[in-house]
C-alpha positions in Angstrom: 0.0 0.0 0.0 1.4 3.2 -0.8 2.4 5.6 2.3 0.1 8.4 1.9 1.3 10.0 5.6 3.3 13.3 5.3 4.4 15.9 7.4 2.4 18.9 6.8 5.4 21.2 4.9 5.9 18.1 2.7 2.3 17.3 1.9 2.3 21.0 0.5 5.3 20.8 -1.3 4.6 20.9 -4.5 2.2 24.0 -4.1 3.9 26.5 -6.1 2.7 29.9 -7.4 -0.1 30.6 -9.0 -1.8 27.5 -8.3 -5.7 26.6 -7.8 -6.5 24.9 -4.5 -9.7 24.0 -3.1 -10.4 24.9 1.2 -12.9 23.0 3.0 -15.0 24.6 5.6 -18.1 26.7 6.5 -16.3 29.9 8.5 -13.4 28.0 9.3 -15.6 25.0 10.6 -14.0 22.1 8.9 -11.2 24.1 7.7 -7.8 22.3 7.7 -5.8 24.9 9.9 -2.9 22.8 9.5 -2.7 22.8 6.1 -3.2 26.3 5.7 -0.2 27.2 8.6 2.1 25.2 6.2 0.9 27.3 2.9 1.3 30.2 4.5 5.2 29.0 5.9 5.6 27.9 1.9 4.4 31.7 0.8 3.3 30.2 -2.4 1.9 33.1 -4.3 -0.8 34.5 -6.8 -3.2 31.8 -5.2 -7.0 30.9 -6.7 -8.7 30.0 -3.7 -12.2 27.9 -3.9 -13.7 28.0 -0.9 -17.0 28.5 0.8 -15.8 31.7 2.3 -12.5 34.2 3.6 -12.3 32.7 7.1 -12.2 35.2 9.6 -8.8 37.2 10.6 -6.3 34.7 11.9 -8.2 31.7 11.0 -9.0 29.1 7.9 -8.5 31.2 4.3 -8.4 34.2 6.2 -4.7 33.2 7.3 -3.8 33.4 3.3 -5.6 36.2 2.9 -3.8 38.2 5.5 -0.2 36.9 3.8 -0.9 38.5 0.8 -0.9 35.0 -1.0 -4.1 34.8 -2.7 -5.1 36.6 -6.4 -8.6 35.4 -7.0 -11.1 33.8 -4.2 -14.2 32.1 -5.4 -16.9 32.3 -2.9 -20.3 32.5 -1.4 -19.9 34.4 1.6 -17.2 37.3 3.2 -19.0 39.4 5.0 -16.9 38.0 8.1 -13.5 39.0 7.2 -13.0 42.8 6.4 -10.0 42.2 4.8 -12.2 41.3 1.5 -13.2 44.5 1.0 -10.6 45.9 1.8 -8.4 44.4 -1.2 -11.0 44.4 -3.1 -11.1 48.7 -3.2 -7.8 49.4 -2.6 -5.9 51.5 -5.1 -2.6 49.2 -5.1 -2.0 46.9 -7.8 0.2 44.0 -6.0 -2.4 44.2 -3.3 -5.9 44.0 -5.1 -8.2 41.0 -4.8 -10.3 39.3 -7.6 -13.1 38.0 -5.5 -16.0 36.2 -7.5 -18.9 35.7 -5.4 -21.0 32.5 -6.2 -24.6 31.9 -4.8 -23.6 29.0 -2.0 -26.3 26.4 -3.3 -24.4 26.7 -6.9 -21.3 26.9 -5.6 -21.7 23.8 -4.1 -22.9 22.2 -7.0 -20.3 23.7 -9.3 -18.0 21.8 -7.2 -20.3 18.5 -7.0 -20.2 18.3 -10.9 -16.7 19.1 -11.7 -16.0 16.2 -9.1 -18.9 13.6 -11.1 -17.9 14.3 -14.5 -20.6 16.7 -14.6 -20.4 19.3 -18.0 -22.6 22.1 -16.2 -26.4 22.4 -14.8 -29.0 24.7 -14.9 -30.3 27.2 -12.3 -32.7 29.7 -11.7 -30.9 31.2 -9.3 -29.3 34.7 -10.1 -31.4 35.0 -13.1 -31.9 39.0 -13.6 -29.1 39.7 -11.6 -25.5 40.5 -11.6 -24.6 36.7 -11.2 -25.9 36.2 -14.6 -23.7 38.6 -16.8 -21.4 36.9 -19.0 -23.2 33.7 -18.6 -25.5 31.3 -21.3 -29.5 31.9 -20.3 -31.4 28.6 -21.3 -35.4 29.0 -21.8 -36.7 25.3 -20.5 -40.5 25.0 -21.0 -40.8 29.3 -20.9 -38.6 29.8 -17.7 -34.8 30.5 -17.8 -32.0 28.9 -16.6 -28.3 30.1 -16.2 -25.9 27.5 -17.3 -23.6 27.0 -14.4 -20.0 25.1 -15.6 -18.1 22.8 -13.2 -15.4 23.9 -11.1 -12.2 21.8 -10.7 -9.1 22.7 -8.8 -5.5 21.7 -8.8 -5.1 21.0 -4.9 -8.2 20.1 -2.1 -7.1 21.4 1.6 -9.9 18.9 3.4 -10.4 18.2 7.2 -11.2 14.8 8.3 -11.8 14.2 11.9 -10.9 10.3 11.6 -8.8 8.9 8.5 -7.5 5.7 8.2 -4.2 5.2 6.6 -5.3 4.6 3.3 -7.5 8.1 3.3 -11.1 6.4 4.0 -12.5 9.6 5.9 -14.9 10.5 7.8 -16.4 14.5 9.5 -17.5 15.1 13.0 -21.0 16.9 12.7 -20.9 20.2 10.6 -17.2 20.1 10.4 -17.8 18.1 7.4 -19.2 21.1 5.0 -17.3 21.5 1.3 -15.0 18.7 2.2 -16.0 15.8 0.3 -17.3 17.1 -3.0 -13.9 19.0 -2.8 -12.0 15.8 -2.3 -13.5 14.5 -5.7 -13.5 17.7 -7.5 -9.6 17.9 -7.7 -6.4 16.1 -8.5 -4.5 16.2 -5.6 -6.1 15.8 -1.9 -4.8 16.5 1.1 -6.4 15.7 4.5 -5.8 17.7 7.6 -6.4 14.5 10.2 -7.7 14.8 14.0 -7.0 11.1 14.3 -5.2 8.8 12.0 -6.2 5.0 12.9 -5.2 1.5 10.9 -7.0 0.7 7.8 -9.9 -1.4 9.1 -10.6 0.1 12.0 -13.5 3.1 10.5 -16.9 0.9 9.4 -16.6 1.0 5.9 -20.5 2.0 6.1 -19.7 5.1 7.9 -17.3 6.2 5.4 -17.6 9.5 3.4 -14.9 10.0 1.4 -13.1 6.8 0.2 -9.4 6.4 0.3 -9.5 6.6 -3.5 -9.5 10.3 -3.5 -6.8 10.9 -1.3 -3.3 11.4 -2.2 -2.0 12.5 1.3 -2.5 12.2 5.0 -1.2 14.9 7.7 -1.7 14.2 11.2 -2.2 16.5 13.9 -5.4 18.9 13.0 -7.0 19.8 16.5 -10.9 19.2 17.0 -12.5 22.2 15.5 -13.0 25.3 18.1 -15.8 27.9 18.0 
């Protein structure tokens, strides 16, 4: 079986700039903190970030944020971290955040689709609106539909609370969030692990995200704070 158990700084290795990387968590709440500490020790640059939100200062994507590491972040929600807004008005170049706000129910299956094999899906929602420019309106049966594409990443930062050493997974409550669409939507998967236990020992009926989608385990994530 191959070893899929890294130290954090290694798992992210090969995060270089520019790259597209997928962040599990609902404000912070199945977020991967150590994942992120090791990105942000890496200082990988010029970041896409897909996640369902910023974090909040000091914590999840927020952490990246205030590093000056991400370029674009695709998301549903940042009203909690300031720091959004912020980069997204200011007048400096280097500094300036492309922020591309998704409706969270599309968002999530953006990400569901680019994971199945999925070649887009139709919506009503954001029809009329902002969230429509640029984008194909469909007419099914005399209503209209925005064609929504998949979304697909280079890297997925997820959070498991228990993870076997083969990558079976699974989340503790709400802590479980983006995570496993993300793990199928990209093609390298990292898990932030509470608790790393012998293959065999998680009911393989309780398991959420099979092994097959992971490429690497880190061990040491704490259980999720408020």
């Amino acid at each position: 079986m191959v070893d899929k158990i890294k130290t954090a700084d290694a798992a992210v290795a090969a995060i270089g700039d520019g790259a597209t990387i997928m962040v599990g968590g609902f404000m912070a709440c199945g977020t991967p903190e150590i994942l992120i500490d090791a990105l942000v020790r890496k200082g990988s640059r010029n970041l896409t970030i897909i996640c369902n939100d910023a974090g909040v200062p000091g914590r999840g994507v927020g952490k990246l944020l205030s590093n000056g590491q991400i370029h674009t972040l695709i998301a549903s929600h940042v009203g909690l971290n300031p720091e959004v807004a912020q980069r997204m008005n200011t007048d400096v170049p280097a500094d300036k955040l492309i922020c591309n706000l998704v409706p969270q129910g599309t968002l999530a299956e953006r990400i569901r689709a680019g994971g199945f094999g999925i070649g887009g899906f139709l919506t009503p929602t954001g029809v009329g609106t902002i969230v429509a420019e640029g984008k194909q309106v469909i007419n099914v049966e005399g209503k209209d539909y925005l064609l929504e594409l998949p979304l697909r990443a280079e890297f997925a930062f997820i959070r498991g609370s228990v993870t076997d050493k083969s990558g079976n997974t699974i989340y503790n409550g709400t802590t479980r969030t983006f995570n496993p669409m993300m793990a199928a939507a990209a093609d390298y998967v990292i898990v932030g692990a509470c608790e790393i236990v012998e293959v065999g020992a998680i009911d393989p009926n309780n398991v959420v995200t099979p092994g097959i989608f992971v490429d690497a385990i880190v061990g040491g994530e704490k259980p999720w704070q408020i």
